[in-house]
Structures are given as C-alpha cells and as structure tokens.
C-alpha positions in Angstrom: 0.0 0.0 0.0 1.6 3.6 -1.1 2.3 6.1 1.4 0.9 8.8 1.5 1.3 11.9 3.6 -0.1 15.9 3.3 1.5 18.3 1.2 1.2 21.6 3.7 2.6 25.1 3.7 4.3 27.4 6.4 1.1 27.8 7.8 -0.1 23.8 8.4 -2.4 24.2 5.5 -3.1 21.1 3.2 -2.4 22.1 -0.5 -2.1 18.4 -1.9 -0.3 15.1 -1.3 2.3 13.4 -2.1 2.8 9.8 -2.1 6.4 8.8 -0.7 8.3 6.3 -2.5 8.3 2.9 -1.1 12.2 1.9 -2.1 13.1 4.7 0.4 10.1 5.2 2.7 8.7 1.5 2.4 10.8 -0.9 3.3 11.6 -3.2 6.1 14.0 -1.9 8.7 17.2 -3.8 9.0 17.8 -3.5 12.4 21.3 -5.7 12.5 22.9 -2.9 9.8 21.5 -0.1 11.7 23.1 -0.7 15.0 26.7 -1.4 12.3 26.3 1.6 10.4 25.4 4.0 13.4 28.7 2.3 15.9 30.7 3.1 12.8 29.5 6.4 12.5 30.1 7.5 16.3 33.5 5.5 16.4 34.1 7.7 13.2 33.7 11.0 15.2 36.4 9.9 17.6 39.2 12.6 17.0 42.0 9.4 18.8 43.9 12.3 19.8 44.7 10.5 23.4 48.1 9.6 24.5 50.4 8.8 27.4 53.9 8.3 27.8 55.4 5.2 28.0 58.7 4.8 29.9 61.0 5.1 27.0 59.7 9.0 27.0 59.1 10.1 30.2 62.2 12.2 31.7 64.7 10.7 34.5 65.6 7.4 35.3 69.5 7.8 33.8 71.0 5.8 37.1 69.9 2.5 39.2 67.3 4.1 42.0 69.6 1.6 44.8 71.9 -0.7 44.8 70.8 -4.3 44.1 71.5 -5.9 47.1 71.4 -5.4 51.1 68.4 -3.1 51.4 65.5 -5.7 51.8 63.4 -4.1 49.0 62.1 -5.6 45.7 65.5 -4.7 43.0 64.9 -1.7 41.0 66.6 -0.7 37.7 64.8 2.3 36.7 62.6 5.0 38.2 60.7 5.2 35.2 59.2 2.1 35.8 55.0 2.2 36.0 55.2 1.1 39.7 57.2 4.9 40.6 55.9 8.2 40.9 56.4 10.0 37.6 57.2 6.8 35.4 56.0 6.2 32.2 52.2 4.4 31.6 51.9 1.1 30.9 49.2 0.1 28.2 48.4 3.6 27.6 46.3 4.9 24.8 48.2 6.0 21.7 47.0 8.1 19.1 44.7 6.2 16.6 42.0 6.1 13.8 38.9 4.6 15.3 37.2 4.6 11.8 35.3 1.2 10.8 34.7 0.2 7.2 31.4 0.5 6.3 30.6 -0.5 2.7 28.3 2.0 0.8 25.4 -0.3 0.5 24.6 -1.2 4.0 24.9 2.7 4.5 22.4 3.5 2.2 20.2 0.6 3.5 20.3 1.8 7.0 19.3 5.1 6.0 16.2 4.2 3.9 15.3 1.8 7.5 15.3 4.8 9.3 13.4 6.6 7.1 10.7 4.0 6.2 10.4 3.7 10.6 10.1 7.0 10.6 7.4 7.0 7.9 5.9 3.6 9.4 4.8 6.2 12.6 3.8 8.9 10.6 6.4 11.4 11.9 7.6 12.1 8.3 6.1 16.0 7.4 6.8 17.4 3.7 6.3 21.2 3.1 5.6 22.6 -0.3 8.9 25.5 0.5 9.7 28.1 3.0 8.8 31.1 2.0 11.0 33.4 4.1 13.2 35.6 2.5 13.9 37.1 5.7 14.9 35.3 9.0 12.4 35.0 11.8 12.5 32.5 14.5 8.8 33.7 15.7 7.7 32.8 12.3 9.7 29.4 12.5 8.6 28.6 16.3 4.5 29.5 14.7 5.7 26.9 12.1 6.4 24.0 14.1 3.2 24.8 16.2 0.5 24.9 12.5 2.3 21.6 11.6 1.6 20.1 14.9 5.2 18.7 15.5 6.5 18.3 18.7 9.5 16.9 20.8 13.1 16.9 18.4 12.9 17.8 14.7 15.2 17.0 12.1 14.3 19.3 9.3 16.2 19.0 5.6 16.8 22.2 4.2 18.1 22.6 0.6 20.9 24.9 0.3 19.1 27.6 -0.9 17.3 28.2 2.1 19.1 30.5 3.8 16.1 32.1 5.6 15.1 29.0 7.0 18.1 28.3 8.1 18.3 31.3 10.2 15.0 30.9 11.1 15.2 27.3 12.6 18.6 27.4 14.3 18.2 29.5 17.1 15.3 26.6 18.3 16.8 23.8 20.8 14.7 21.0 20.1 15.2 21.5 16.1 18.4 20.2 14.1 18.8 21.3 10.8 20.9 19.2 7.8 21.7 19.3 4.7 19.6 17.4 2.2 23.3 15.6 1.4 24.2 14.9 5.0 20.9 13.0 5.4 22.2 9.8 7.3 20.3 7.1 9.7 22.0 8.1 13.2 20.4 12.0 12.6 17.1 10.5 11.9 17.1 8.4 15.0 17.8 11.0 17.3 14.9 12.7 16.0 11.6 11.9 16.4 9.9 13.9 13.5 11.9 14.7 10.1 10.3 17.8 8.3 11.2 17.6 4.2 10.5 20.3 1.4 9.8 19.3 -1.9 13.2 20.2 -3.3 14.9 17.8 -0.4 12.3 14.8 -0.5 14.1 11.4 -1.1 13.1 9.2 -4.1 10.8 9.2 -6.7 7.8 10.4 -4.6 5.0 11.7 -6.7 3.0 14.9 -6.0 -0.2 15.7 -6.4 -1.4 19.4 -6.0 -5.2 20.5 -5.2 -6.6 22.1 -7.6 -7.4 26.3 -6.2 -10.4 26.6 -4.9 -11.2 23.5 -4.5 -11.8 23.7 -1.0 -14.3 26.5 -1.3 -16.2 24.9 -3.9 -16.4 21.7 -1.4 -17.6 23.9 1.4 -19.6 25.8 -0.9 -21.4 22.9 -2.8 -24.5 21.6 -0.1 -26.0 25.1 0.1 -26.2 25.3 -3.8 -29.5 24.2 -5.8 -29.6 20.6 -7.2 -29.3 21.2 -11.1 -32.1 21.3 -13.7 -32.7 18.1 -15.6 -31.7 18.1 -19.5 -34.3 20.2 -21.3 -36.3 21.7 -18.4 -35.0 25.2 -19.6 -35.9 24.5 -23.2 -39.4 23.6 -22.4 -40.1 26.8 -20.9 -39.0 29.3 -23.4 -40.7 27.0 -26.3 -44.2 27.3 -24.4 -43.4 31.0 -24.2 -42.8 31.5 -28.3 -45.7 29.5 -28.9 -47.8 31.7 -26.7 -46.1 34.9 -28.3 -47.1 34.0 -31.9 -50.7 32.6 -30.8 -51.0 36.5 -29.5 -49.7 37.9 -32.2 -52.3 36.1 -34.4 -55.3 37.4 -32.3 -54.2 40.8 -32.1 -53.8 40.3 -35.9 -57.2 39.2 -36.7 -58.9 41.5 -33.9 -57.4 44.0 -36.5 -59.1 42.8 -39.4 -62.5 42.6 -37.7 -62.6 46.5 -37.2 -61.2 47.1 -40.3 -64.1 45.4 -41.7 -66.4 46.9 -39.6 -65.4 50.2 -40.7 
C-alpha cells in the first residue's frame, strides 16, 4: 500500500499530497545494519587524539634508583618504571583512527530503514517551500506549532534556504541538515523529520489540489440541485408558442374593425 502523507505550507495548510516512494520510505527496517552503520558512525567522530607516555619517553631514570642488594626491598633498575611516581604508563592509549569500514550499500540501506520507521509512525512531514526571505525565528517557532510537531525535529533544508536556516537554528529541540548529510544516526535521534519538496528522497510523486477547490467543497451543499436536460428549453418554447398565438389574435382582432369600418 503507497504512502501517503499531506503536502502543507508554512502555515499547516493542506495544498495536496504526495505519495512517498516505497524503495526509500517503504521498506523493512534492517535493524542488525543499523546498529553497524550508526557504531561506525560515532567511532568515526572519535578525534583518537589521546596519549600517554610510555617509559622510554618520560624524563629521568639515567642511574639505578639503589643498589641491588642489602636493602630488603624488591630490585629496581629504573625509576621510570609504571610502579614509581612520575614513570612512564603502561598500556596507555596512543594516538589512533577509530574509523570502521562500512561499505556504501549497507549505509544507504540503514538510511532508507530509518526513514521507512520513521514513515511507518507517521512522523515524516513534507512542506511545499519556505517562503522566508527574511529570517524569523517567531515565524519558524509559529511553524512548528501549525504543523503540529513536537518533541526533536530534524528538518532537511536545501541549500538555498538560507532564511530557514536562520529561522530554525536558534530553536533547541530543532536540528537542521543538509539534504546531502541526510544519514540514519540523525534520523534516529529525531523523532519527527520535516522535508521540502526540493529535499524529498526518491521518486515520490505529487499531487497538487486544484485552487479553490476547498471553497467549492464547502460551498457545494447550500447550492441548488441542477435542472434536468431540457427543463429550460421547455419553458421558453411554451413561451414563443404563446407569443405567436398573440400575435395572431391581435392580428385578426385587427381585421374585424377594419371590416367593420
């Protein structure tokens, strides 16, 4: 079954629909690759800047702390040992690259699981564009409230919307991304995921009301049921039939006083 969500505007009004394309929004969430694909994403952002010195590079240690033999304490050749007070660490971290190879399918699968959850618990939103050319964060906080979101929102913003990234990023429960930085550990930490046209995923179809529709919905009970097919003909025959039946009698009533003349 297609899915199928509102097309809305700034203001939370439908103006159409669009149906979401199942190869991204449909499928069934892989939940193994997920939890792969997000680990190697966070181990990813590790900077593996950490390190200790080992013995070999901490300072001192150039003679034997005591002699071997006479004191009745353990022998000691170096005060840079681990065991002393200043020495060196033993097993310490070292700088490193925590990265993980992740091959390019499974990341692309992972993200079209966490859409499709997403879109499974109708928390995916798709606005036609936003329409402010100059930034407002009232106007983006009275946004949020018409499209009855709530809790975090991951909102995909081409990069031509400048405004709305002004807008949205002064708001602490809104994240904003880049329609090429979508990825699955974003959309999880999220509980709603707002699109625009430009930066919906997939082949999704759209299908605009026509204008005024809605008016002529509302507007369509209080009008008059229509005339059946050749009422209005009826009428206006009868009427020349009655014209030219006068005409006639005022014709001959004519005639009579002429001849009575």
């Amino acid at each position: 079954m297609p899915l199928t969500v509102d097309l809305r505007d700034a203001a939370g009004a439908s103006t159409g629909s669009v149906t979401l394309d199942e190869a991204v929004f449909g499928v069934q969430p892989n939940v193994p690759v997920l939890h792969q694909v997000v680990t190697a994403q966070l181990a990813a952002a590790r900077a593996g800047t950490q390190s200790t010195k080992t013995r070999a590079e901490v300072s001192g240690g150039g003679k034997k702390p005591f002699k071997q033999k006479g004191t009745g304490r353990a022998r000691q050749g170096s005060e840079r040992a681990p065991q002393f007070t200043g020495g060196g660490i033993a097993l310490g971290p070292k700088p490193r690259s925590y990265r993980q190879r992740t091959p390019r399918k499974m990341i692309q699968l992972a993200l079209r699981s966490a859409l499709s959850d997403r879109a499974a618990a109708g928390k995916v939103v798709v606005v036609d564009s936003w329409p402010w050319g100059t930034p407002s964060t009232r106007a983006a906080v009275e946004a949020l409230s018409s499209l009855t979101v709530d809790g975090k929102v991951l909102i995909v913003l081409a990069r031509t919307d400048e405004g709305a990234y002004k807008s949205f990023r002064n708001l602490p429960e809104v994240q904003l991304i880049l329609a090429g930085e979508l990825n699955a550990y974003d959309i999880l930490c999220n509980d709603w995921i707002v699109f625009t046209r430009e930066t919906l995923p997939g082949d999704s179809t759209v299908e605009e009301a026509a204008p005024g529709a809605a008016e002529e919905a509302a507007a369509a009970p209080e009008d008059e049921p229509a005339a059946a097919p050749g009422a209005a003909e009826e009428p206006v025959a009868a009427t020349e039939d009655e014209a030219v039946a006068a005409t006639e009698d005022e014709a001959g009533a004519v005639e009579e006083e002429d001849g009575d003349e």
